[in-house]
C-alpha positions, 0 to 999 in steps of 0.5 A, a space after each residue: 077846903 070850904 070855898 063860897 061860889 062866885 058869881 061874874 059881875 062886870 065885865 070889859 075887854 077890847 077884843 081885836 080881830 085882825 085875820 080878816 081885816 076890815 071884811 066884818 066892818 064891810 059885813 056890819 055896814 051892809 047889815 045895816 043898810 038891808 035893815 034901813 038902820 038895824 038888824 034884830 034877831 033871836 038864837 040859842 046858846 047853850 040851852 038858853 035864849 039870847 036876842 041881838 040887835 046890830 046898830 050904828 052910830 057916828 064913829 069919831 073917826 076921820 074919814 079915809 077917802 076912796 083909799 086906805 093909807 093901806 091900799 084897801 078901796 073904801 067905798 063907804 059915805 059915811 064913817 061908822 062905828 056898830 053896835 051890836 046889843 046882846 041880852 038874855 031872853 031869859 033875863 026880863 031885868 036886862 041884867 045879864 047882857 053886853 054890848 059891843 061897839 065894833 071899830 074898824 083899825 088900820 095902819 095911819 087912821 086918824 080921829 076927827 081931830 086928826 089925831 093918829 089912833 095906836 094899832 098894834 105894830 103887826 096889824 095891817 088891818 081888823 076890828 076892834 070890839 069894846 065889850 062892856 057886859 054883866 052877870 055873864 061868864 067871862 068864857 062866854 062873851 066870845 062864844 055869843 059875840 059868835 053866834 049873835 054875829 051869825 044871827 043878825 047875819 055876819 059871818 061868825 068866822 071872823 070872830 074865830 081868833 083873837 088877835 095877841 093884843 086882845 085885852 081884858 080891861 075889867 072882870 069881876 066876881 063876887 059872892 053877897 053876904 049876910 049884912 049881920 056877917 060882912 062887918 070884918 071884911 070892912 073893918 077898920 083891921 079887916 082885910 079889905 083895908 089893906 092899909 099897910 101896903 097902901 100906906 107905907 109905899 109911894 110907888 106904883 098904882 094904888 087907892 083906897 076908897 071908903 064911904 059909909 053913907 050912900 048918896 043921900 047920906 043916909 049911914 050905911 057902914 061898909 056903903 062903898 069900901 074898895 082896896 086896889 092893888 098894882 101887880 107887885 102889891 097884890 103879890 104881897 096880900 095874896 101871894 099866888 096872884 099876880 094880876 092887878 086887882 080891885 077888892 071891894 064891900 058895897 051895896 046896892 043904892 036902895 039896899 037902906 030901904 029895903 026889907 033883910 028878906 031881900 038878897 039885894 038889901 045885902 052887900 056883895 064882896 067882890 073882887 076884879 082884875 083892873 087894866 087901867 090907861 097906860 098899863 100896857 108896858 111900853 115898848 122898850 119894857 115888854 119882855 123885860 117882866 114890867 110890873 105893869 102889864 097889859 092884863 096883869 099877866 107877866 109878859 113874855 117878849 119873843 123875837 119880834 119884839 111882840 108882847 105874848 100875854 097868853 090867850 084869851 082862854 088862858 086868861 079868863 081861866 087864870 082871872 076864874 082862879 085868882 077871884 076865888 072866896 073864902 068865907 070872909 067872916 074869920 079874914 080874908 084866906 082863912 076858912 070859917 063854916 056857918 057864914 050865910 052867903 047870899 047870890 
């Protein structure tokens, strides 16, 4: 079998670390504090250069007082969340980086607004990273939240284990074809289009999405094209996959002006699991196979009552499999040789 590699693109999860409570969020407070307001700081991973920097921000969050609803002293003026900034040395565009924004989680916090924030039943205290990155292996945010941790002075155990309700929000990999070759991904009856399972049910989650100029209304066929598909209807395209999924033709805003000699002139196909608002199963569905589940996977209820999703690992390997290309030029799943692919 002829495969095209794929590159990583987008990426988001929610990383939730609960093993030693609010102790990393105590950690980044006084980081911040020795380096009036921001700590920066170089290492390696893997082979490669990577820079971090550590900063705050107001967090939104209504202050608890002098104790949590959990018992925990707080001893801190201020209620803030932490960013901690990431990027390659290696990269002088700033393409291949991440950010995560670090908040703490306990039992009873409220917003500012004075709204109660969700935890997940089990947990009693933790951190919450919202990671949003690019052009970096999904494998390896974990790994480089780690090390950057270690490097602006955190200690990096307490981003050893991922908590169950860890979350892959979006991930997405993709290959860039020739132009002259990418027409019969976006045609009307091409694969992407996937009208017949969009169309003809009107249940579940689904949307289409289809510009052929660009923003300055400039023609451009196949500009923006996107199919996206709910865990029971991308069984239907691709019957070995089951997570939710956003399949997509589009290029670059400036791709119009550009010369064919450059690889950015050129679209990308992609494809990337999409976890939206709400799609976590509620509580009386989990273990009951829901259709909608938290990282697409099919949940599996233990005796607590908890929702199982697999690890972290587990999922990024399942994702790394499920967005794999053939060559699109004879339709999507079918094998054509000769088809020019550009990374």
């Amino acid at each position: 079998m002829q495969l095209i590699e794929t590159a990583p693109h987008e990426f988001a999860a929610h990383f939730l670390f609960a093993a030693h409570g609010l102790d990393p969020f105590f950690a980044c407070d006084s980081r911040i504090k020795d380096g009036d307001g921001s700590q920066h700081a170089e290492f390696e991973f893997e082979g490669e250069p990577w820079r971090a920097t550590l900063s705050y921000r107001d967090s939104g969050l209504e202050h608890p007082g002098e104790q949590l609803p959990t018992g925990t002293e707080f001893r801190l003026a201020e209620m803030r969340k932490f960013d901690l900034s990431v990027e390659s040395g290696e990269d002088v565009g700033g393409e291949r980086s991440f950010h995560a924004h670090i908040a703490p989680r306990w039992k009873g916090m409220r917003s500012e607004g004075g709204n109660e924030i969700s935890v997940p039943d089990d947990l009693h205290e933790g951190v919450n990273l919202h990671v949003q990155g690019s052009n970096i292996e999904f494998d390896r945010y974990h790994p480089l939240i780690q090390h950057a941790a270690r490097a602006v002075g955190i200690n990096s155990r307490y981003f050893d284990e991922l908590h169950d309700f860890s979350t892959i929000l979006d991930a997405e990999r993709y290959v860039r074809v020739d132009k002259n070759e990418s027409g019969p991904v976006h045609a009307r009856d091409g694969p992407i289009e996937l009208g017949h399972l969009l169309e003809n049910d009107r249940t579940g989650r689904r949307k289409l999405v289809q510009y052929d100029s660009d923003e300055h209304a400039r023609d451009r066929p196949g500009y923006y094209h996107t199919a996206t598909l709910g865990p029971r209807r991308v069984r239907e395209a691709f019957p070995s996959h089951e997570l939710p999924k956003e399949v997509k033709h589009y290029y670059a805003q400036q791709a119009v002006c550009l010369d064919n000699n450059r690889s950015i002139a050129h679209p990308k196909v992609g494809s990337s699991i999409k976890i939206y608002r709400g799609s976590r199963p509620r509580r009386s569905e989990r273990g009951q196979g829901s259709d909608e589940m938290s990282c697409g996977s099919r949940c599996q209820g233990d005796r607590s009552g908890r929702t199982r999703t697999g690890s972290i690992d587990e999922r990024v390997h399942r994702m790394g499999r499920e967005t794999r290309y053939r060559c699109p030029r004879s339709g999507w799943g079918r094998t054509s040789a000769g088809v020019r692919c550009r990374r």
